[in-house]
N, CA, C and O of each residue as an XYZ file, in Angstrom:
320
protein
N      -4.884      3.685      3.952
C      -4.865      4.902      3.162
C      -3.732      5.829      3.637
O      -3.100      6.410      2.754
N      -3.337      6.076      5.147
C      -2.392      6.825      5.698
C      -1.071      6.042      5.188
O      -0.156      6.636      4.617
N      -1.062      5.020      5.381
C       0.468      4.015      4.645
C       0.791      4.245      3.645
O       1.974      4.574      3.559
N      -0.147      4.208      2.152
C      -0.030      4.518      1.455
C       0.661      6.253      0.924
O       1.769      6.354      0.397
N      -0.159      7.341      1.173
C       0.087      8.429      1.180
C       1.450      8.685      1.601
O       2.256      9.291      0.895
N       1.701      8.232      2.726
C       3.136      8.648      3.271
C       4.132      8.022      2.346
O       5.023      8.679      1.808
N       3.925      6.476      2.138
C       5.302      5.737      1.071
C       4.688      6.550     -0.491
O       4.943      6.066     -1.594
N       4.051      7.541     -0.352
C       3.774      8.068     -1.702
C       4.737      9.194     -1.615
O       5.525      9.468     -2.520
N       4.640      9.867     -0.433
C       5.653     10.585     -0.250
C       7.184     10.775      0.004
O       8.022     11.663     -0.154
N       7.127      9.563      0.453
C       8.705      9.222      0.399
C       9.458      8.860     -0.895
O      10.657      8.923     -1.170
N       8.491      8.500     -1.536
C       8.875      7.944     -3.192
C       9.073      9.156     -4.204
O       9.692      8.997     -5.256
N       8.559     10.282     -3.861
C       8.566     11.452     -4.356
C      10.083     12.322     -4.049
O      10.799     12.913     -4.857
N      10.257     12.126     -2.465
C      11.366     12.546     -1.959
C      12.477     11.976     -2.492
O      13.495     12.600     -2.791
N      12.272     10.536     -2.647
C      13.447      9.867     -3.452
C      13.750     10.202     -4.579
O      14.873     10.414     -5.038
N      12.370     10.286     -5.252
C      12.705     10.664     -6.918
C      13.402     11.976     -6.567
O      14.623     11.914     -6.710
N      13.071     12.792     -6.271
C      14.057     13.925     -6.350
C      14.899     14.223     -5.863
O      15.229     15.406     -5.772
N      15.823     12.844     -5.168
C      17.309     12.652     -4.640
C      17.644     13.703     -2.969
O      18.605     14.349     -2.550
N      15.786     13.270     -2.275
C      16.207     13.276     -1.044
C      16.071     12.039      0.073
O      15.716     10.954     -0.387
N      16.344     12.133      1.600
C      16.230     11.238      2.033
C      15.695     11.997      3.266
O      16.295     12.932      3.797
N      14.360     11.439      3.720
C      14.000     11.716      4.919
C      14.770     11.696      6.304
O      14.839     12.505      7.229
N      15.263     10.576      6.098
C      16.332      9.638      7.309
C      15.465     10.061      8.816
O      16.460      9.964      9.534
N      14.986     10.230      9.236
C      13.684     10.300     10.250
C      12.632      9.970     10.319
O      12.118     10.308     11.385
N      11.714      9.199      9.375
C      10.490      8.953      9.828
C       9.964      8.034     10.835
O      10.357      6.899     11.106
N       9.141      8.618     11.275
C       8.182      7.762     12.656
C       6.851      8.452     12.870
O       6.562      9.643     12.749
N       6.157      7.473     13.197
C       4.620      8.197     13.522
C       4.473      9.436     13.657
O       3.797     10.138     12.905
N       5.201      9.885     14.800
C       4.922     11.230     15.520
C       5.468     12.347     14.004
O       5.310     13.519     14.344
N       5.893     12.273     12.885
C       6.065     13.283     11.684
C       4.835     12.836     10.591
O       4.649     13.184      9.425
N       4.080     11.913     11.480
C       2.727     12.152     10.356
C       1.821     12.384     10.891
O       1.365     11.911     11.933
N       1.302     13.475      9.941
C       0.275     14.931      9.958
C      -0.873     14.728      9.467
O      -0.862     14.936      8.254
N      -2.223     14.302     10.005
C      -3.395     14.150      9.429
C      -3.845     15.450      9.047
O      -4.077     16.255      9.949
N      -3.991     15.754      7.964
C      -4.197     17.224      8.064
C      -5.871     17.255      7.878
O      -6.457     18.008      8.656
N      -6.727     16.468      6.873
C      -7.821     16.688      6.659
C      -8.812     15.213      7.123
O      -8.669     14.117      6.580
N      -9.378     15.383      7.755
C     -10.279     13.627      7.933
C     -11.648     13.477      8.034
O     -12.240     12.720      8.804
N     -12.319     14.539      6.892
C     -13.511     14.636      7.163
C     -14.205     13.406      5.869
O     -15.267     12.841      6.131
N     -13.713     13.211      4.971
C     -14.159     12.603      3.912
C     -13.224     11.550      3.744
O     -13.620     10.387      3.821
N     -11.893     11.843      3.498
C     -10.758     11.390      3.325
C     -10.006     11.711      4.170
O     -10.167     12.735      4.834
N      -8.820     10.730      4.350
C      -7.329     11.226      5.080
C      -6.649     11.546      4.308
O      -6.401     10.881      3.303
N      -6.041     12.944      4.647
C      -5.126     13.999      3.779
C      -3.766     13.401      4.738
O      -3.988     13.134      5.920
N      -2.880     13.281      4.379
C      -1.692     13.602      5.434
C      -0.285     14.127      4.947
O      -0.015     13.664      3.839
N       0.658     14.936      5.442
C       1.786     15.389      5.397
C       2.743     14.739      6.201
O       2.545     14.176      7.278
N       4.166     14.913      5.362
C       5.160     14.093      6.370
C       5.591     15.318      6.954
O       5.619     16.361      6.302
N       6.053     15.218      8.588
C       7.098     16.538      9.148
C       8.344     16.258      9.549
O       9.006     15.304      9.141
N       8.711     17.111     10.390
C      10.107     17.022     10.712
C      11.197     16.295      9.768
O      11.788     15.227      9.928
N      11.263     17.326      8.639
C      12.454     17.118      7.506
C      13.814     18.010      7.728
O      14.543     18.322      6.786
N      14.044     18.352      8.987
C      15.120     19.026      9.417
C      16.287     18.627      9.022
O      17.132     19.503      8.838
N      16.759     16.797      8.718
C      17.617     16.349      9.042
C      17.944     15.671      7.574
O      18.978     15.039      7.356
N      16.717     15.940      6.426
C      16.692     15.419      5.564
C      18.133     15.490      5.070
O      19.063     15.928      5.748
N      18.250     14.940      3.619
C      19.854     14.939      3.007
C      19.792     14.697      1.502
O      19.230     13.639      1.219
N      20.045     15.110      0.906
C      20.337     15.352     -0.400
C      21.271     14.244     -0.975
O      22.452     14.187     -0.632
N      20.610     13.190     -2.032
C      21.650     12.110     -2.653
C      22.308     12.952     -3.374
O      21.738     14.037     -3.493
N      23.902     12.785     -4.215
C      23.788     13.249     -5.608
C      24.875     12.171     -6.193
O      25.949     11.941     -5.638
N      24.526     11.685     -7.132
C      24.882     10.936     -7.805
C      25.714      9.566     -7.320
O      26.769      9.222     -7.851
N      25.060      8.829     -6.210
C      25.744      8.276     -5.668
C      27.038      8.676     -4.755
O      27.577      7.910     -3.957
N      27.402      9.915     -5.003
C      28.329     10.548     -4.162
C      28.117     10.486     -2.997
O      29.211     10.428     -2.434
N      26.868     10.451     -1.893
C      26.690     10.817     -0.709
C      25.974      8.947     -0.309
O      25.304      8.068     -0.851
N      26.967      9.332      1.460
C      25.992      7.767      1.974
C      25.796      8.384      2.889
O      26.207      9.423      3.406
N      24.683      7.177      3.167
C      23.737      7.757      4.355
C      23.939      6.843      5.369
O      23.193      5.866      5.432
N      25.130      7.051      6.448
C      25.374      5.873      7.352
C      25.726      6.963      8.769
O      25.971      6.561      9.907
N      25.678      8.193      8.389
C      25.883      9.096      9.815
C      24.681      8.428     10.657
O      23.787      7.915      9.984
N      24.572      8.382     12.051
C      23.389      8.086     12.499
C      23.021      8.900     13.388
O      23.283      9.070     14.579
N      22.192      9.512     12.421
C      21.217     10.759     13.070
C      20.049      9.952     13.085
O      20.089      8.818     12.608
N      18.992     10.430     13.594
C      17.783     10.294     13.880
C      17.119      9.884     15.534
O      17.432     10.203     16.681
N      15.984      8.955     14.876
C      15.558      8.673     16.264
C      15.809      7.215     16.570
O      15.061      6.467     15.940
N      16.704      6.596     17.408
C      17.674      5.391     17.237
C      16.374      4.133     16.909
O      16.659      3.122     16.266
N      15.140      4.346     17.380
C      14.222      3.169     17.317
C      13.724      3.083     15.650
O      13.255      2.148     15.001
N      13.987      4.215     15.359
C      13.412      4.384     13.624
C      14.491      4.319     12.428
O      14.386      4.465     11.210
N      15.611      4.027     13.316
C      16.661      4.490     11.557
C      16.994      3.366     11.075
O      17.189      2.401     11.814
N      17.126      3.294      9.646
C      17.758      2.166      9.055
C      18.548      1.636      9.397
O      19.477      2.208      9.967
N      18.520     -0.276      9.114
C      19.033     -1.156      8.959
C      20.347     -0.986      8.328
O      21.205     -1.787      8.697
N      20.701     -0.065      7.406
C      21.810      0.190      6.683
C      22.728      1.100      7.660
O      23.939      0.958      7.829
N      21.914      2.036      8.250
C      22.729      2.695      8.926
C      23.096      2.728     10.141
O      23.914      3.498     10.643
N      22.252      1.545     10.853
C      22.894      0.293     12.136
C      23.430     -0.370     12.178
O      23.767     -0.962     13.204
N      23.985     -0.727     10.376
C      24.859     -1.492     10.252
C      24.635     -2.850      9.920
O      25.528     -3.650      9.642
N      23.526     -3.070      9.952
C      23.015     -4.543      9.901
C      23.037     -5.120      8.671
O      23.141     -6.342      8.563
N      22.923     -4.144      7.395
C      22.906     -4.386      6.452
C      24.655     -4.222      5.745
O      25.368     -3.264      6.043
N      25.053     -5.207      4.911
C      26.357     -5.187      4.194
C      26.666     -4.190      2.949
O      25.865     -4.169      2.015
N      27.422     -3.648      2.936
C      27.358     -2.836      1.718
C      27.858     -3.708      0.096
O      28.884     -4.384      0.015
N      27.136     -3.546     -0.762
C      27.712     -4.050     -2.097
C      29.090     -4.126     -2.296
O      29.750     -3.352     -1.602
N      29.722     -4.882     -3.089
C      31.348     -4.463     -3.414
C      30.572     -4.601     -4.997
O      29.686     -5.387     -5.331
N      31.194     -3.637     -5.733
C      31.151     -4.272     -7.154
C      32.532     -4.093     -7.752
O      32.774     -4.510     -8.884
């Protein structure tokens, strides 16, 4: 239920052309757990704004054990 909620939230962030670029356990927030688990994502300090494909996300900020594959490099970028 906590897995869910959070990739619910990240999918939200995406739709509206942001990028967390930080998540890890320690930014999820159980907020309510009496019936259900409520939870919030935190530490969006570092978040980043897509816009129109204009912006990449290969600076490497974060927390080095949590950041993307893309932005370690591991992953190849498209040519089209």
């Amino acid at each position: 239920m906590i897995i869910v909620q959070v990739l619910e939230g990240l999918k939200v962030m995406h739709r509206n052309g942001f990028a967390h670029r930080d998540p890890k356990p320690q930014d999820i927030f159980v907020i309510e757990k009496e019936l259900y688990f409520w939870v919030k994502l935190g530490d969006i300090g570092i978040t980043k704004r897509i816009l129109d494909n204009q912006t990449f996300l290969k600076t490497e900020v974060g927390t080095r054990g949590y950041l993307a594959p893309k932005v370690l490099g591991y992953v190849e970028e498209e040519t089209s």
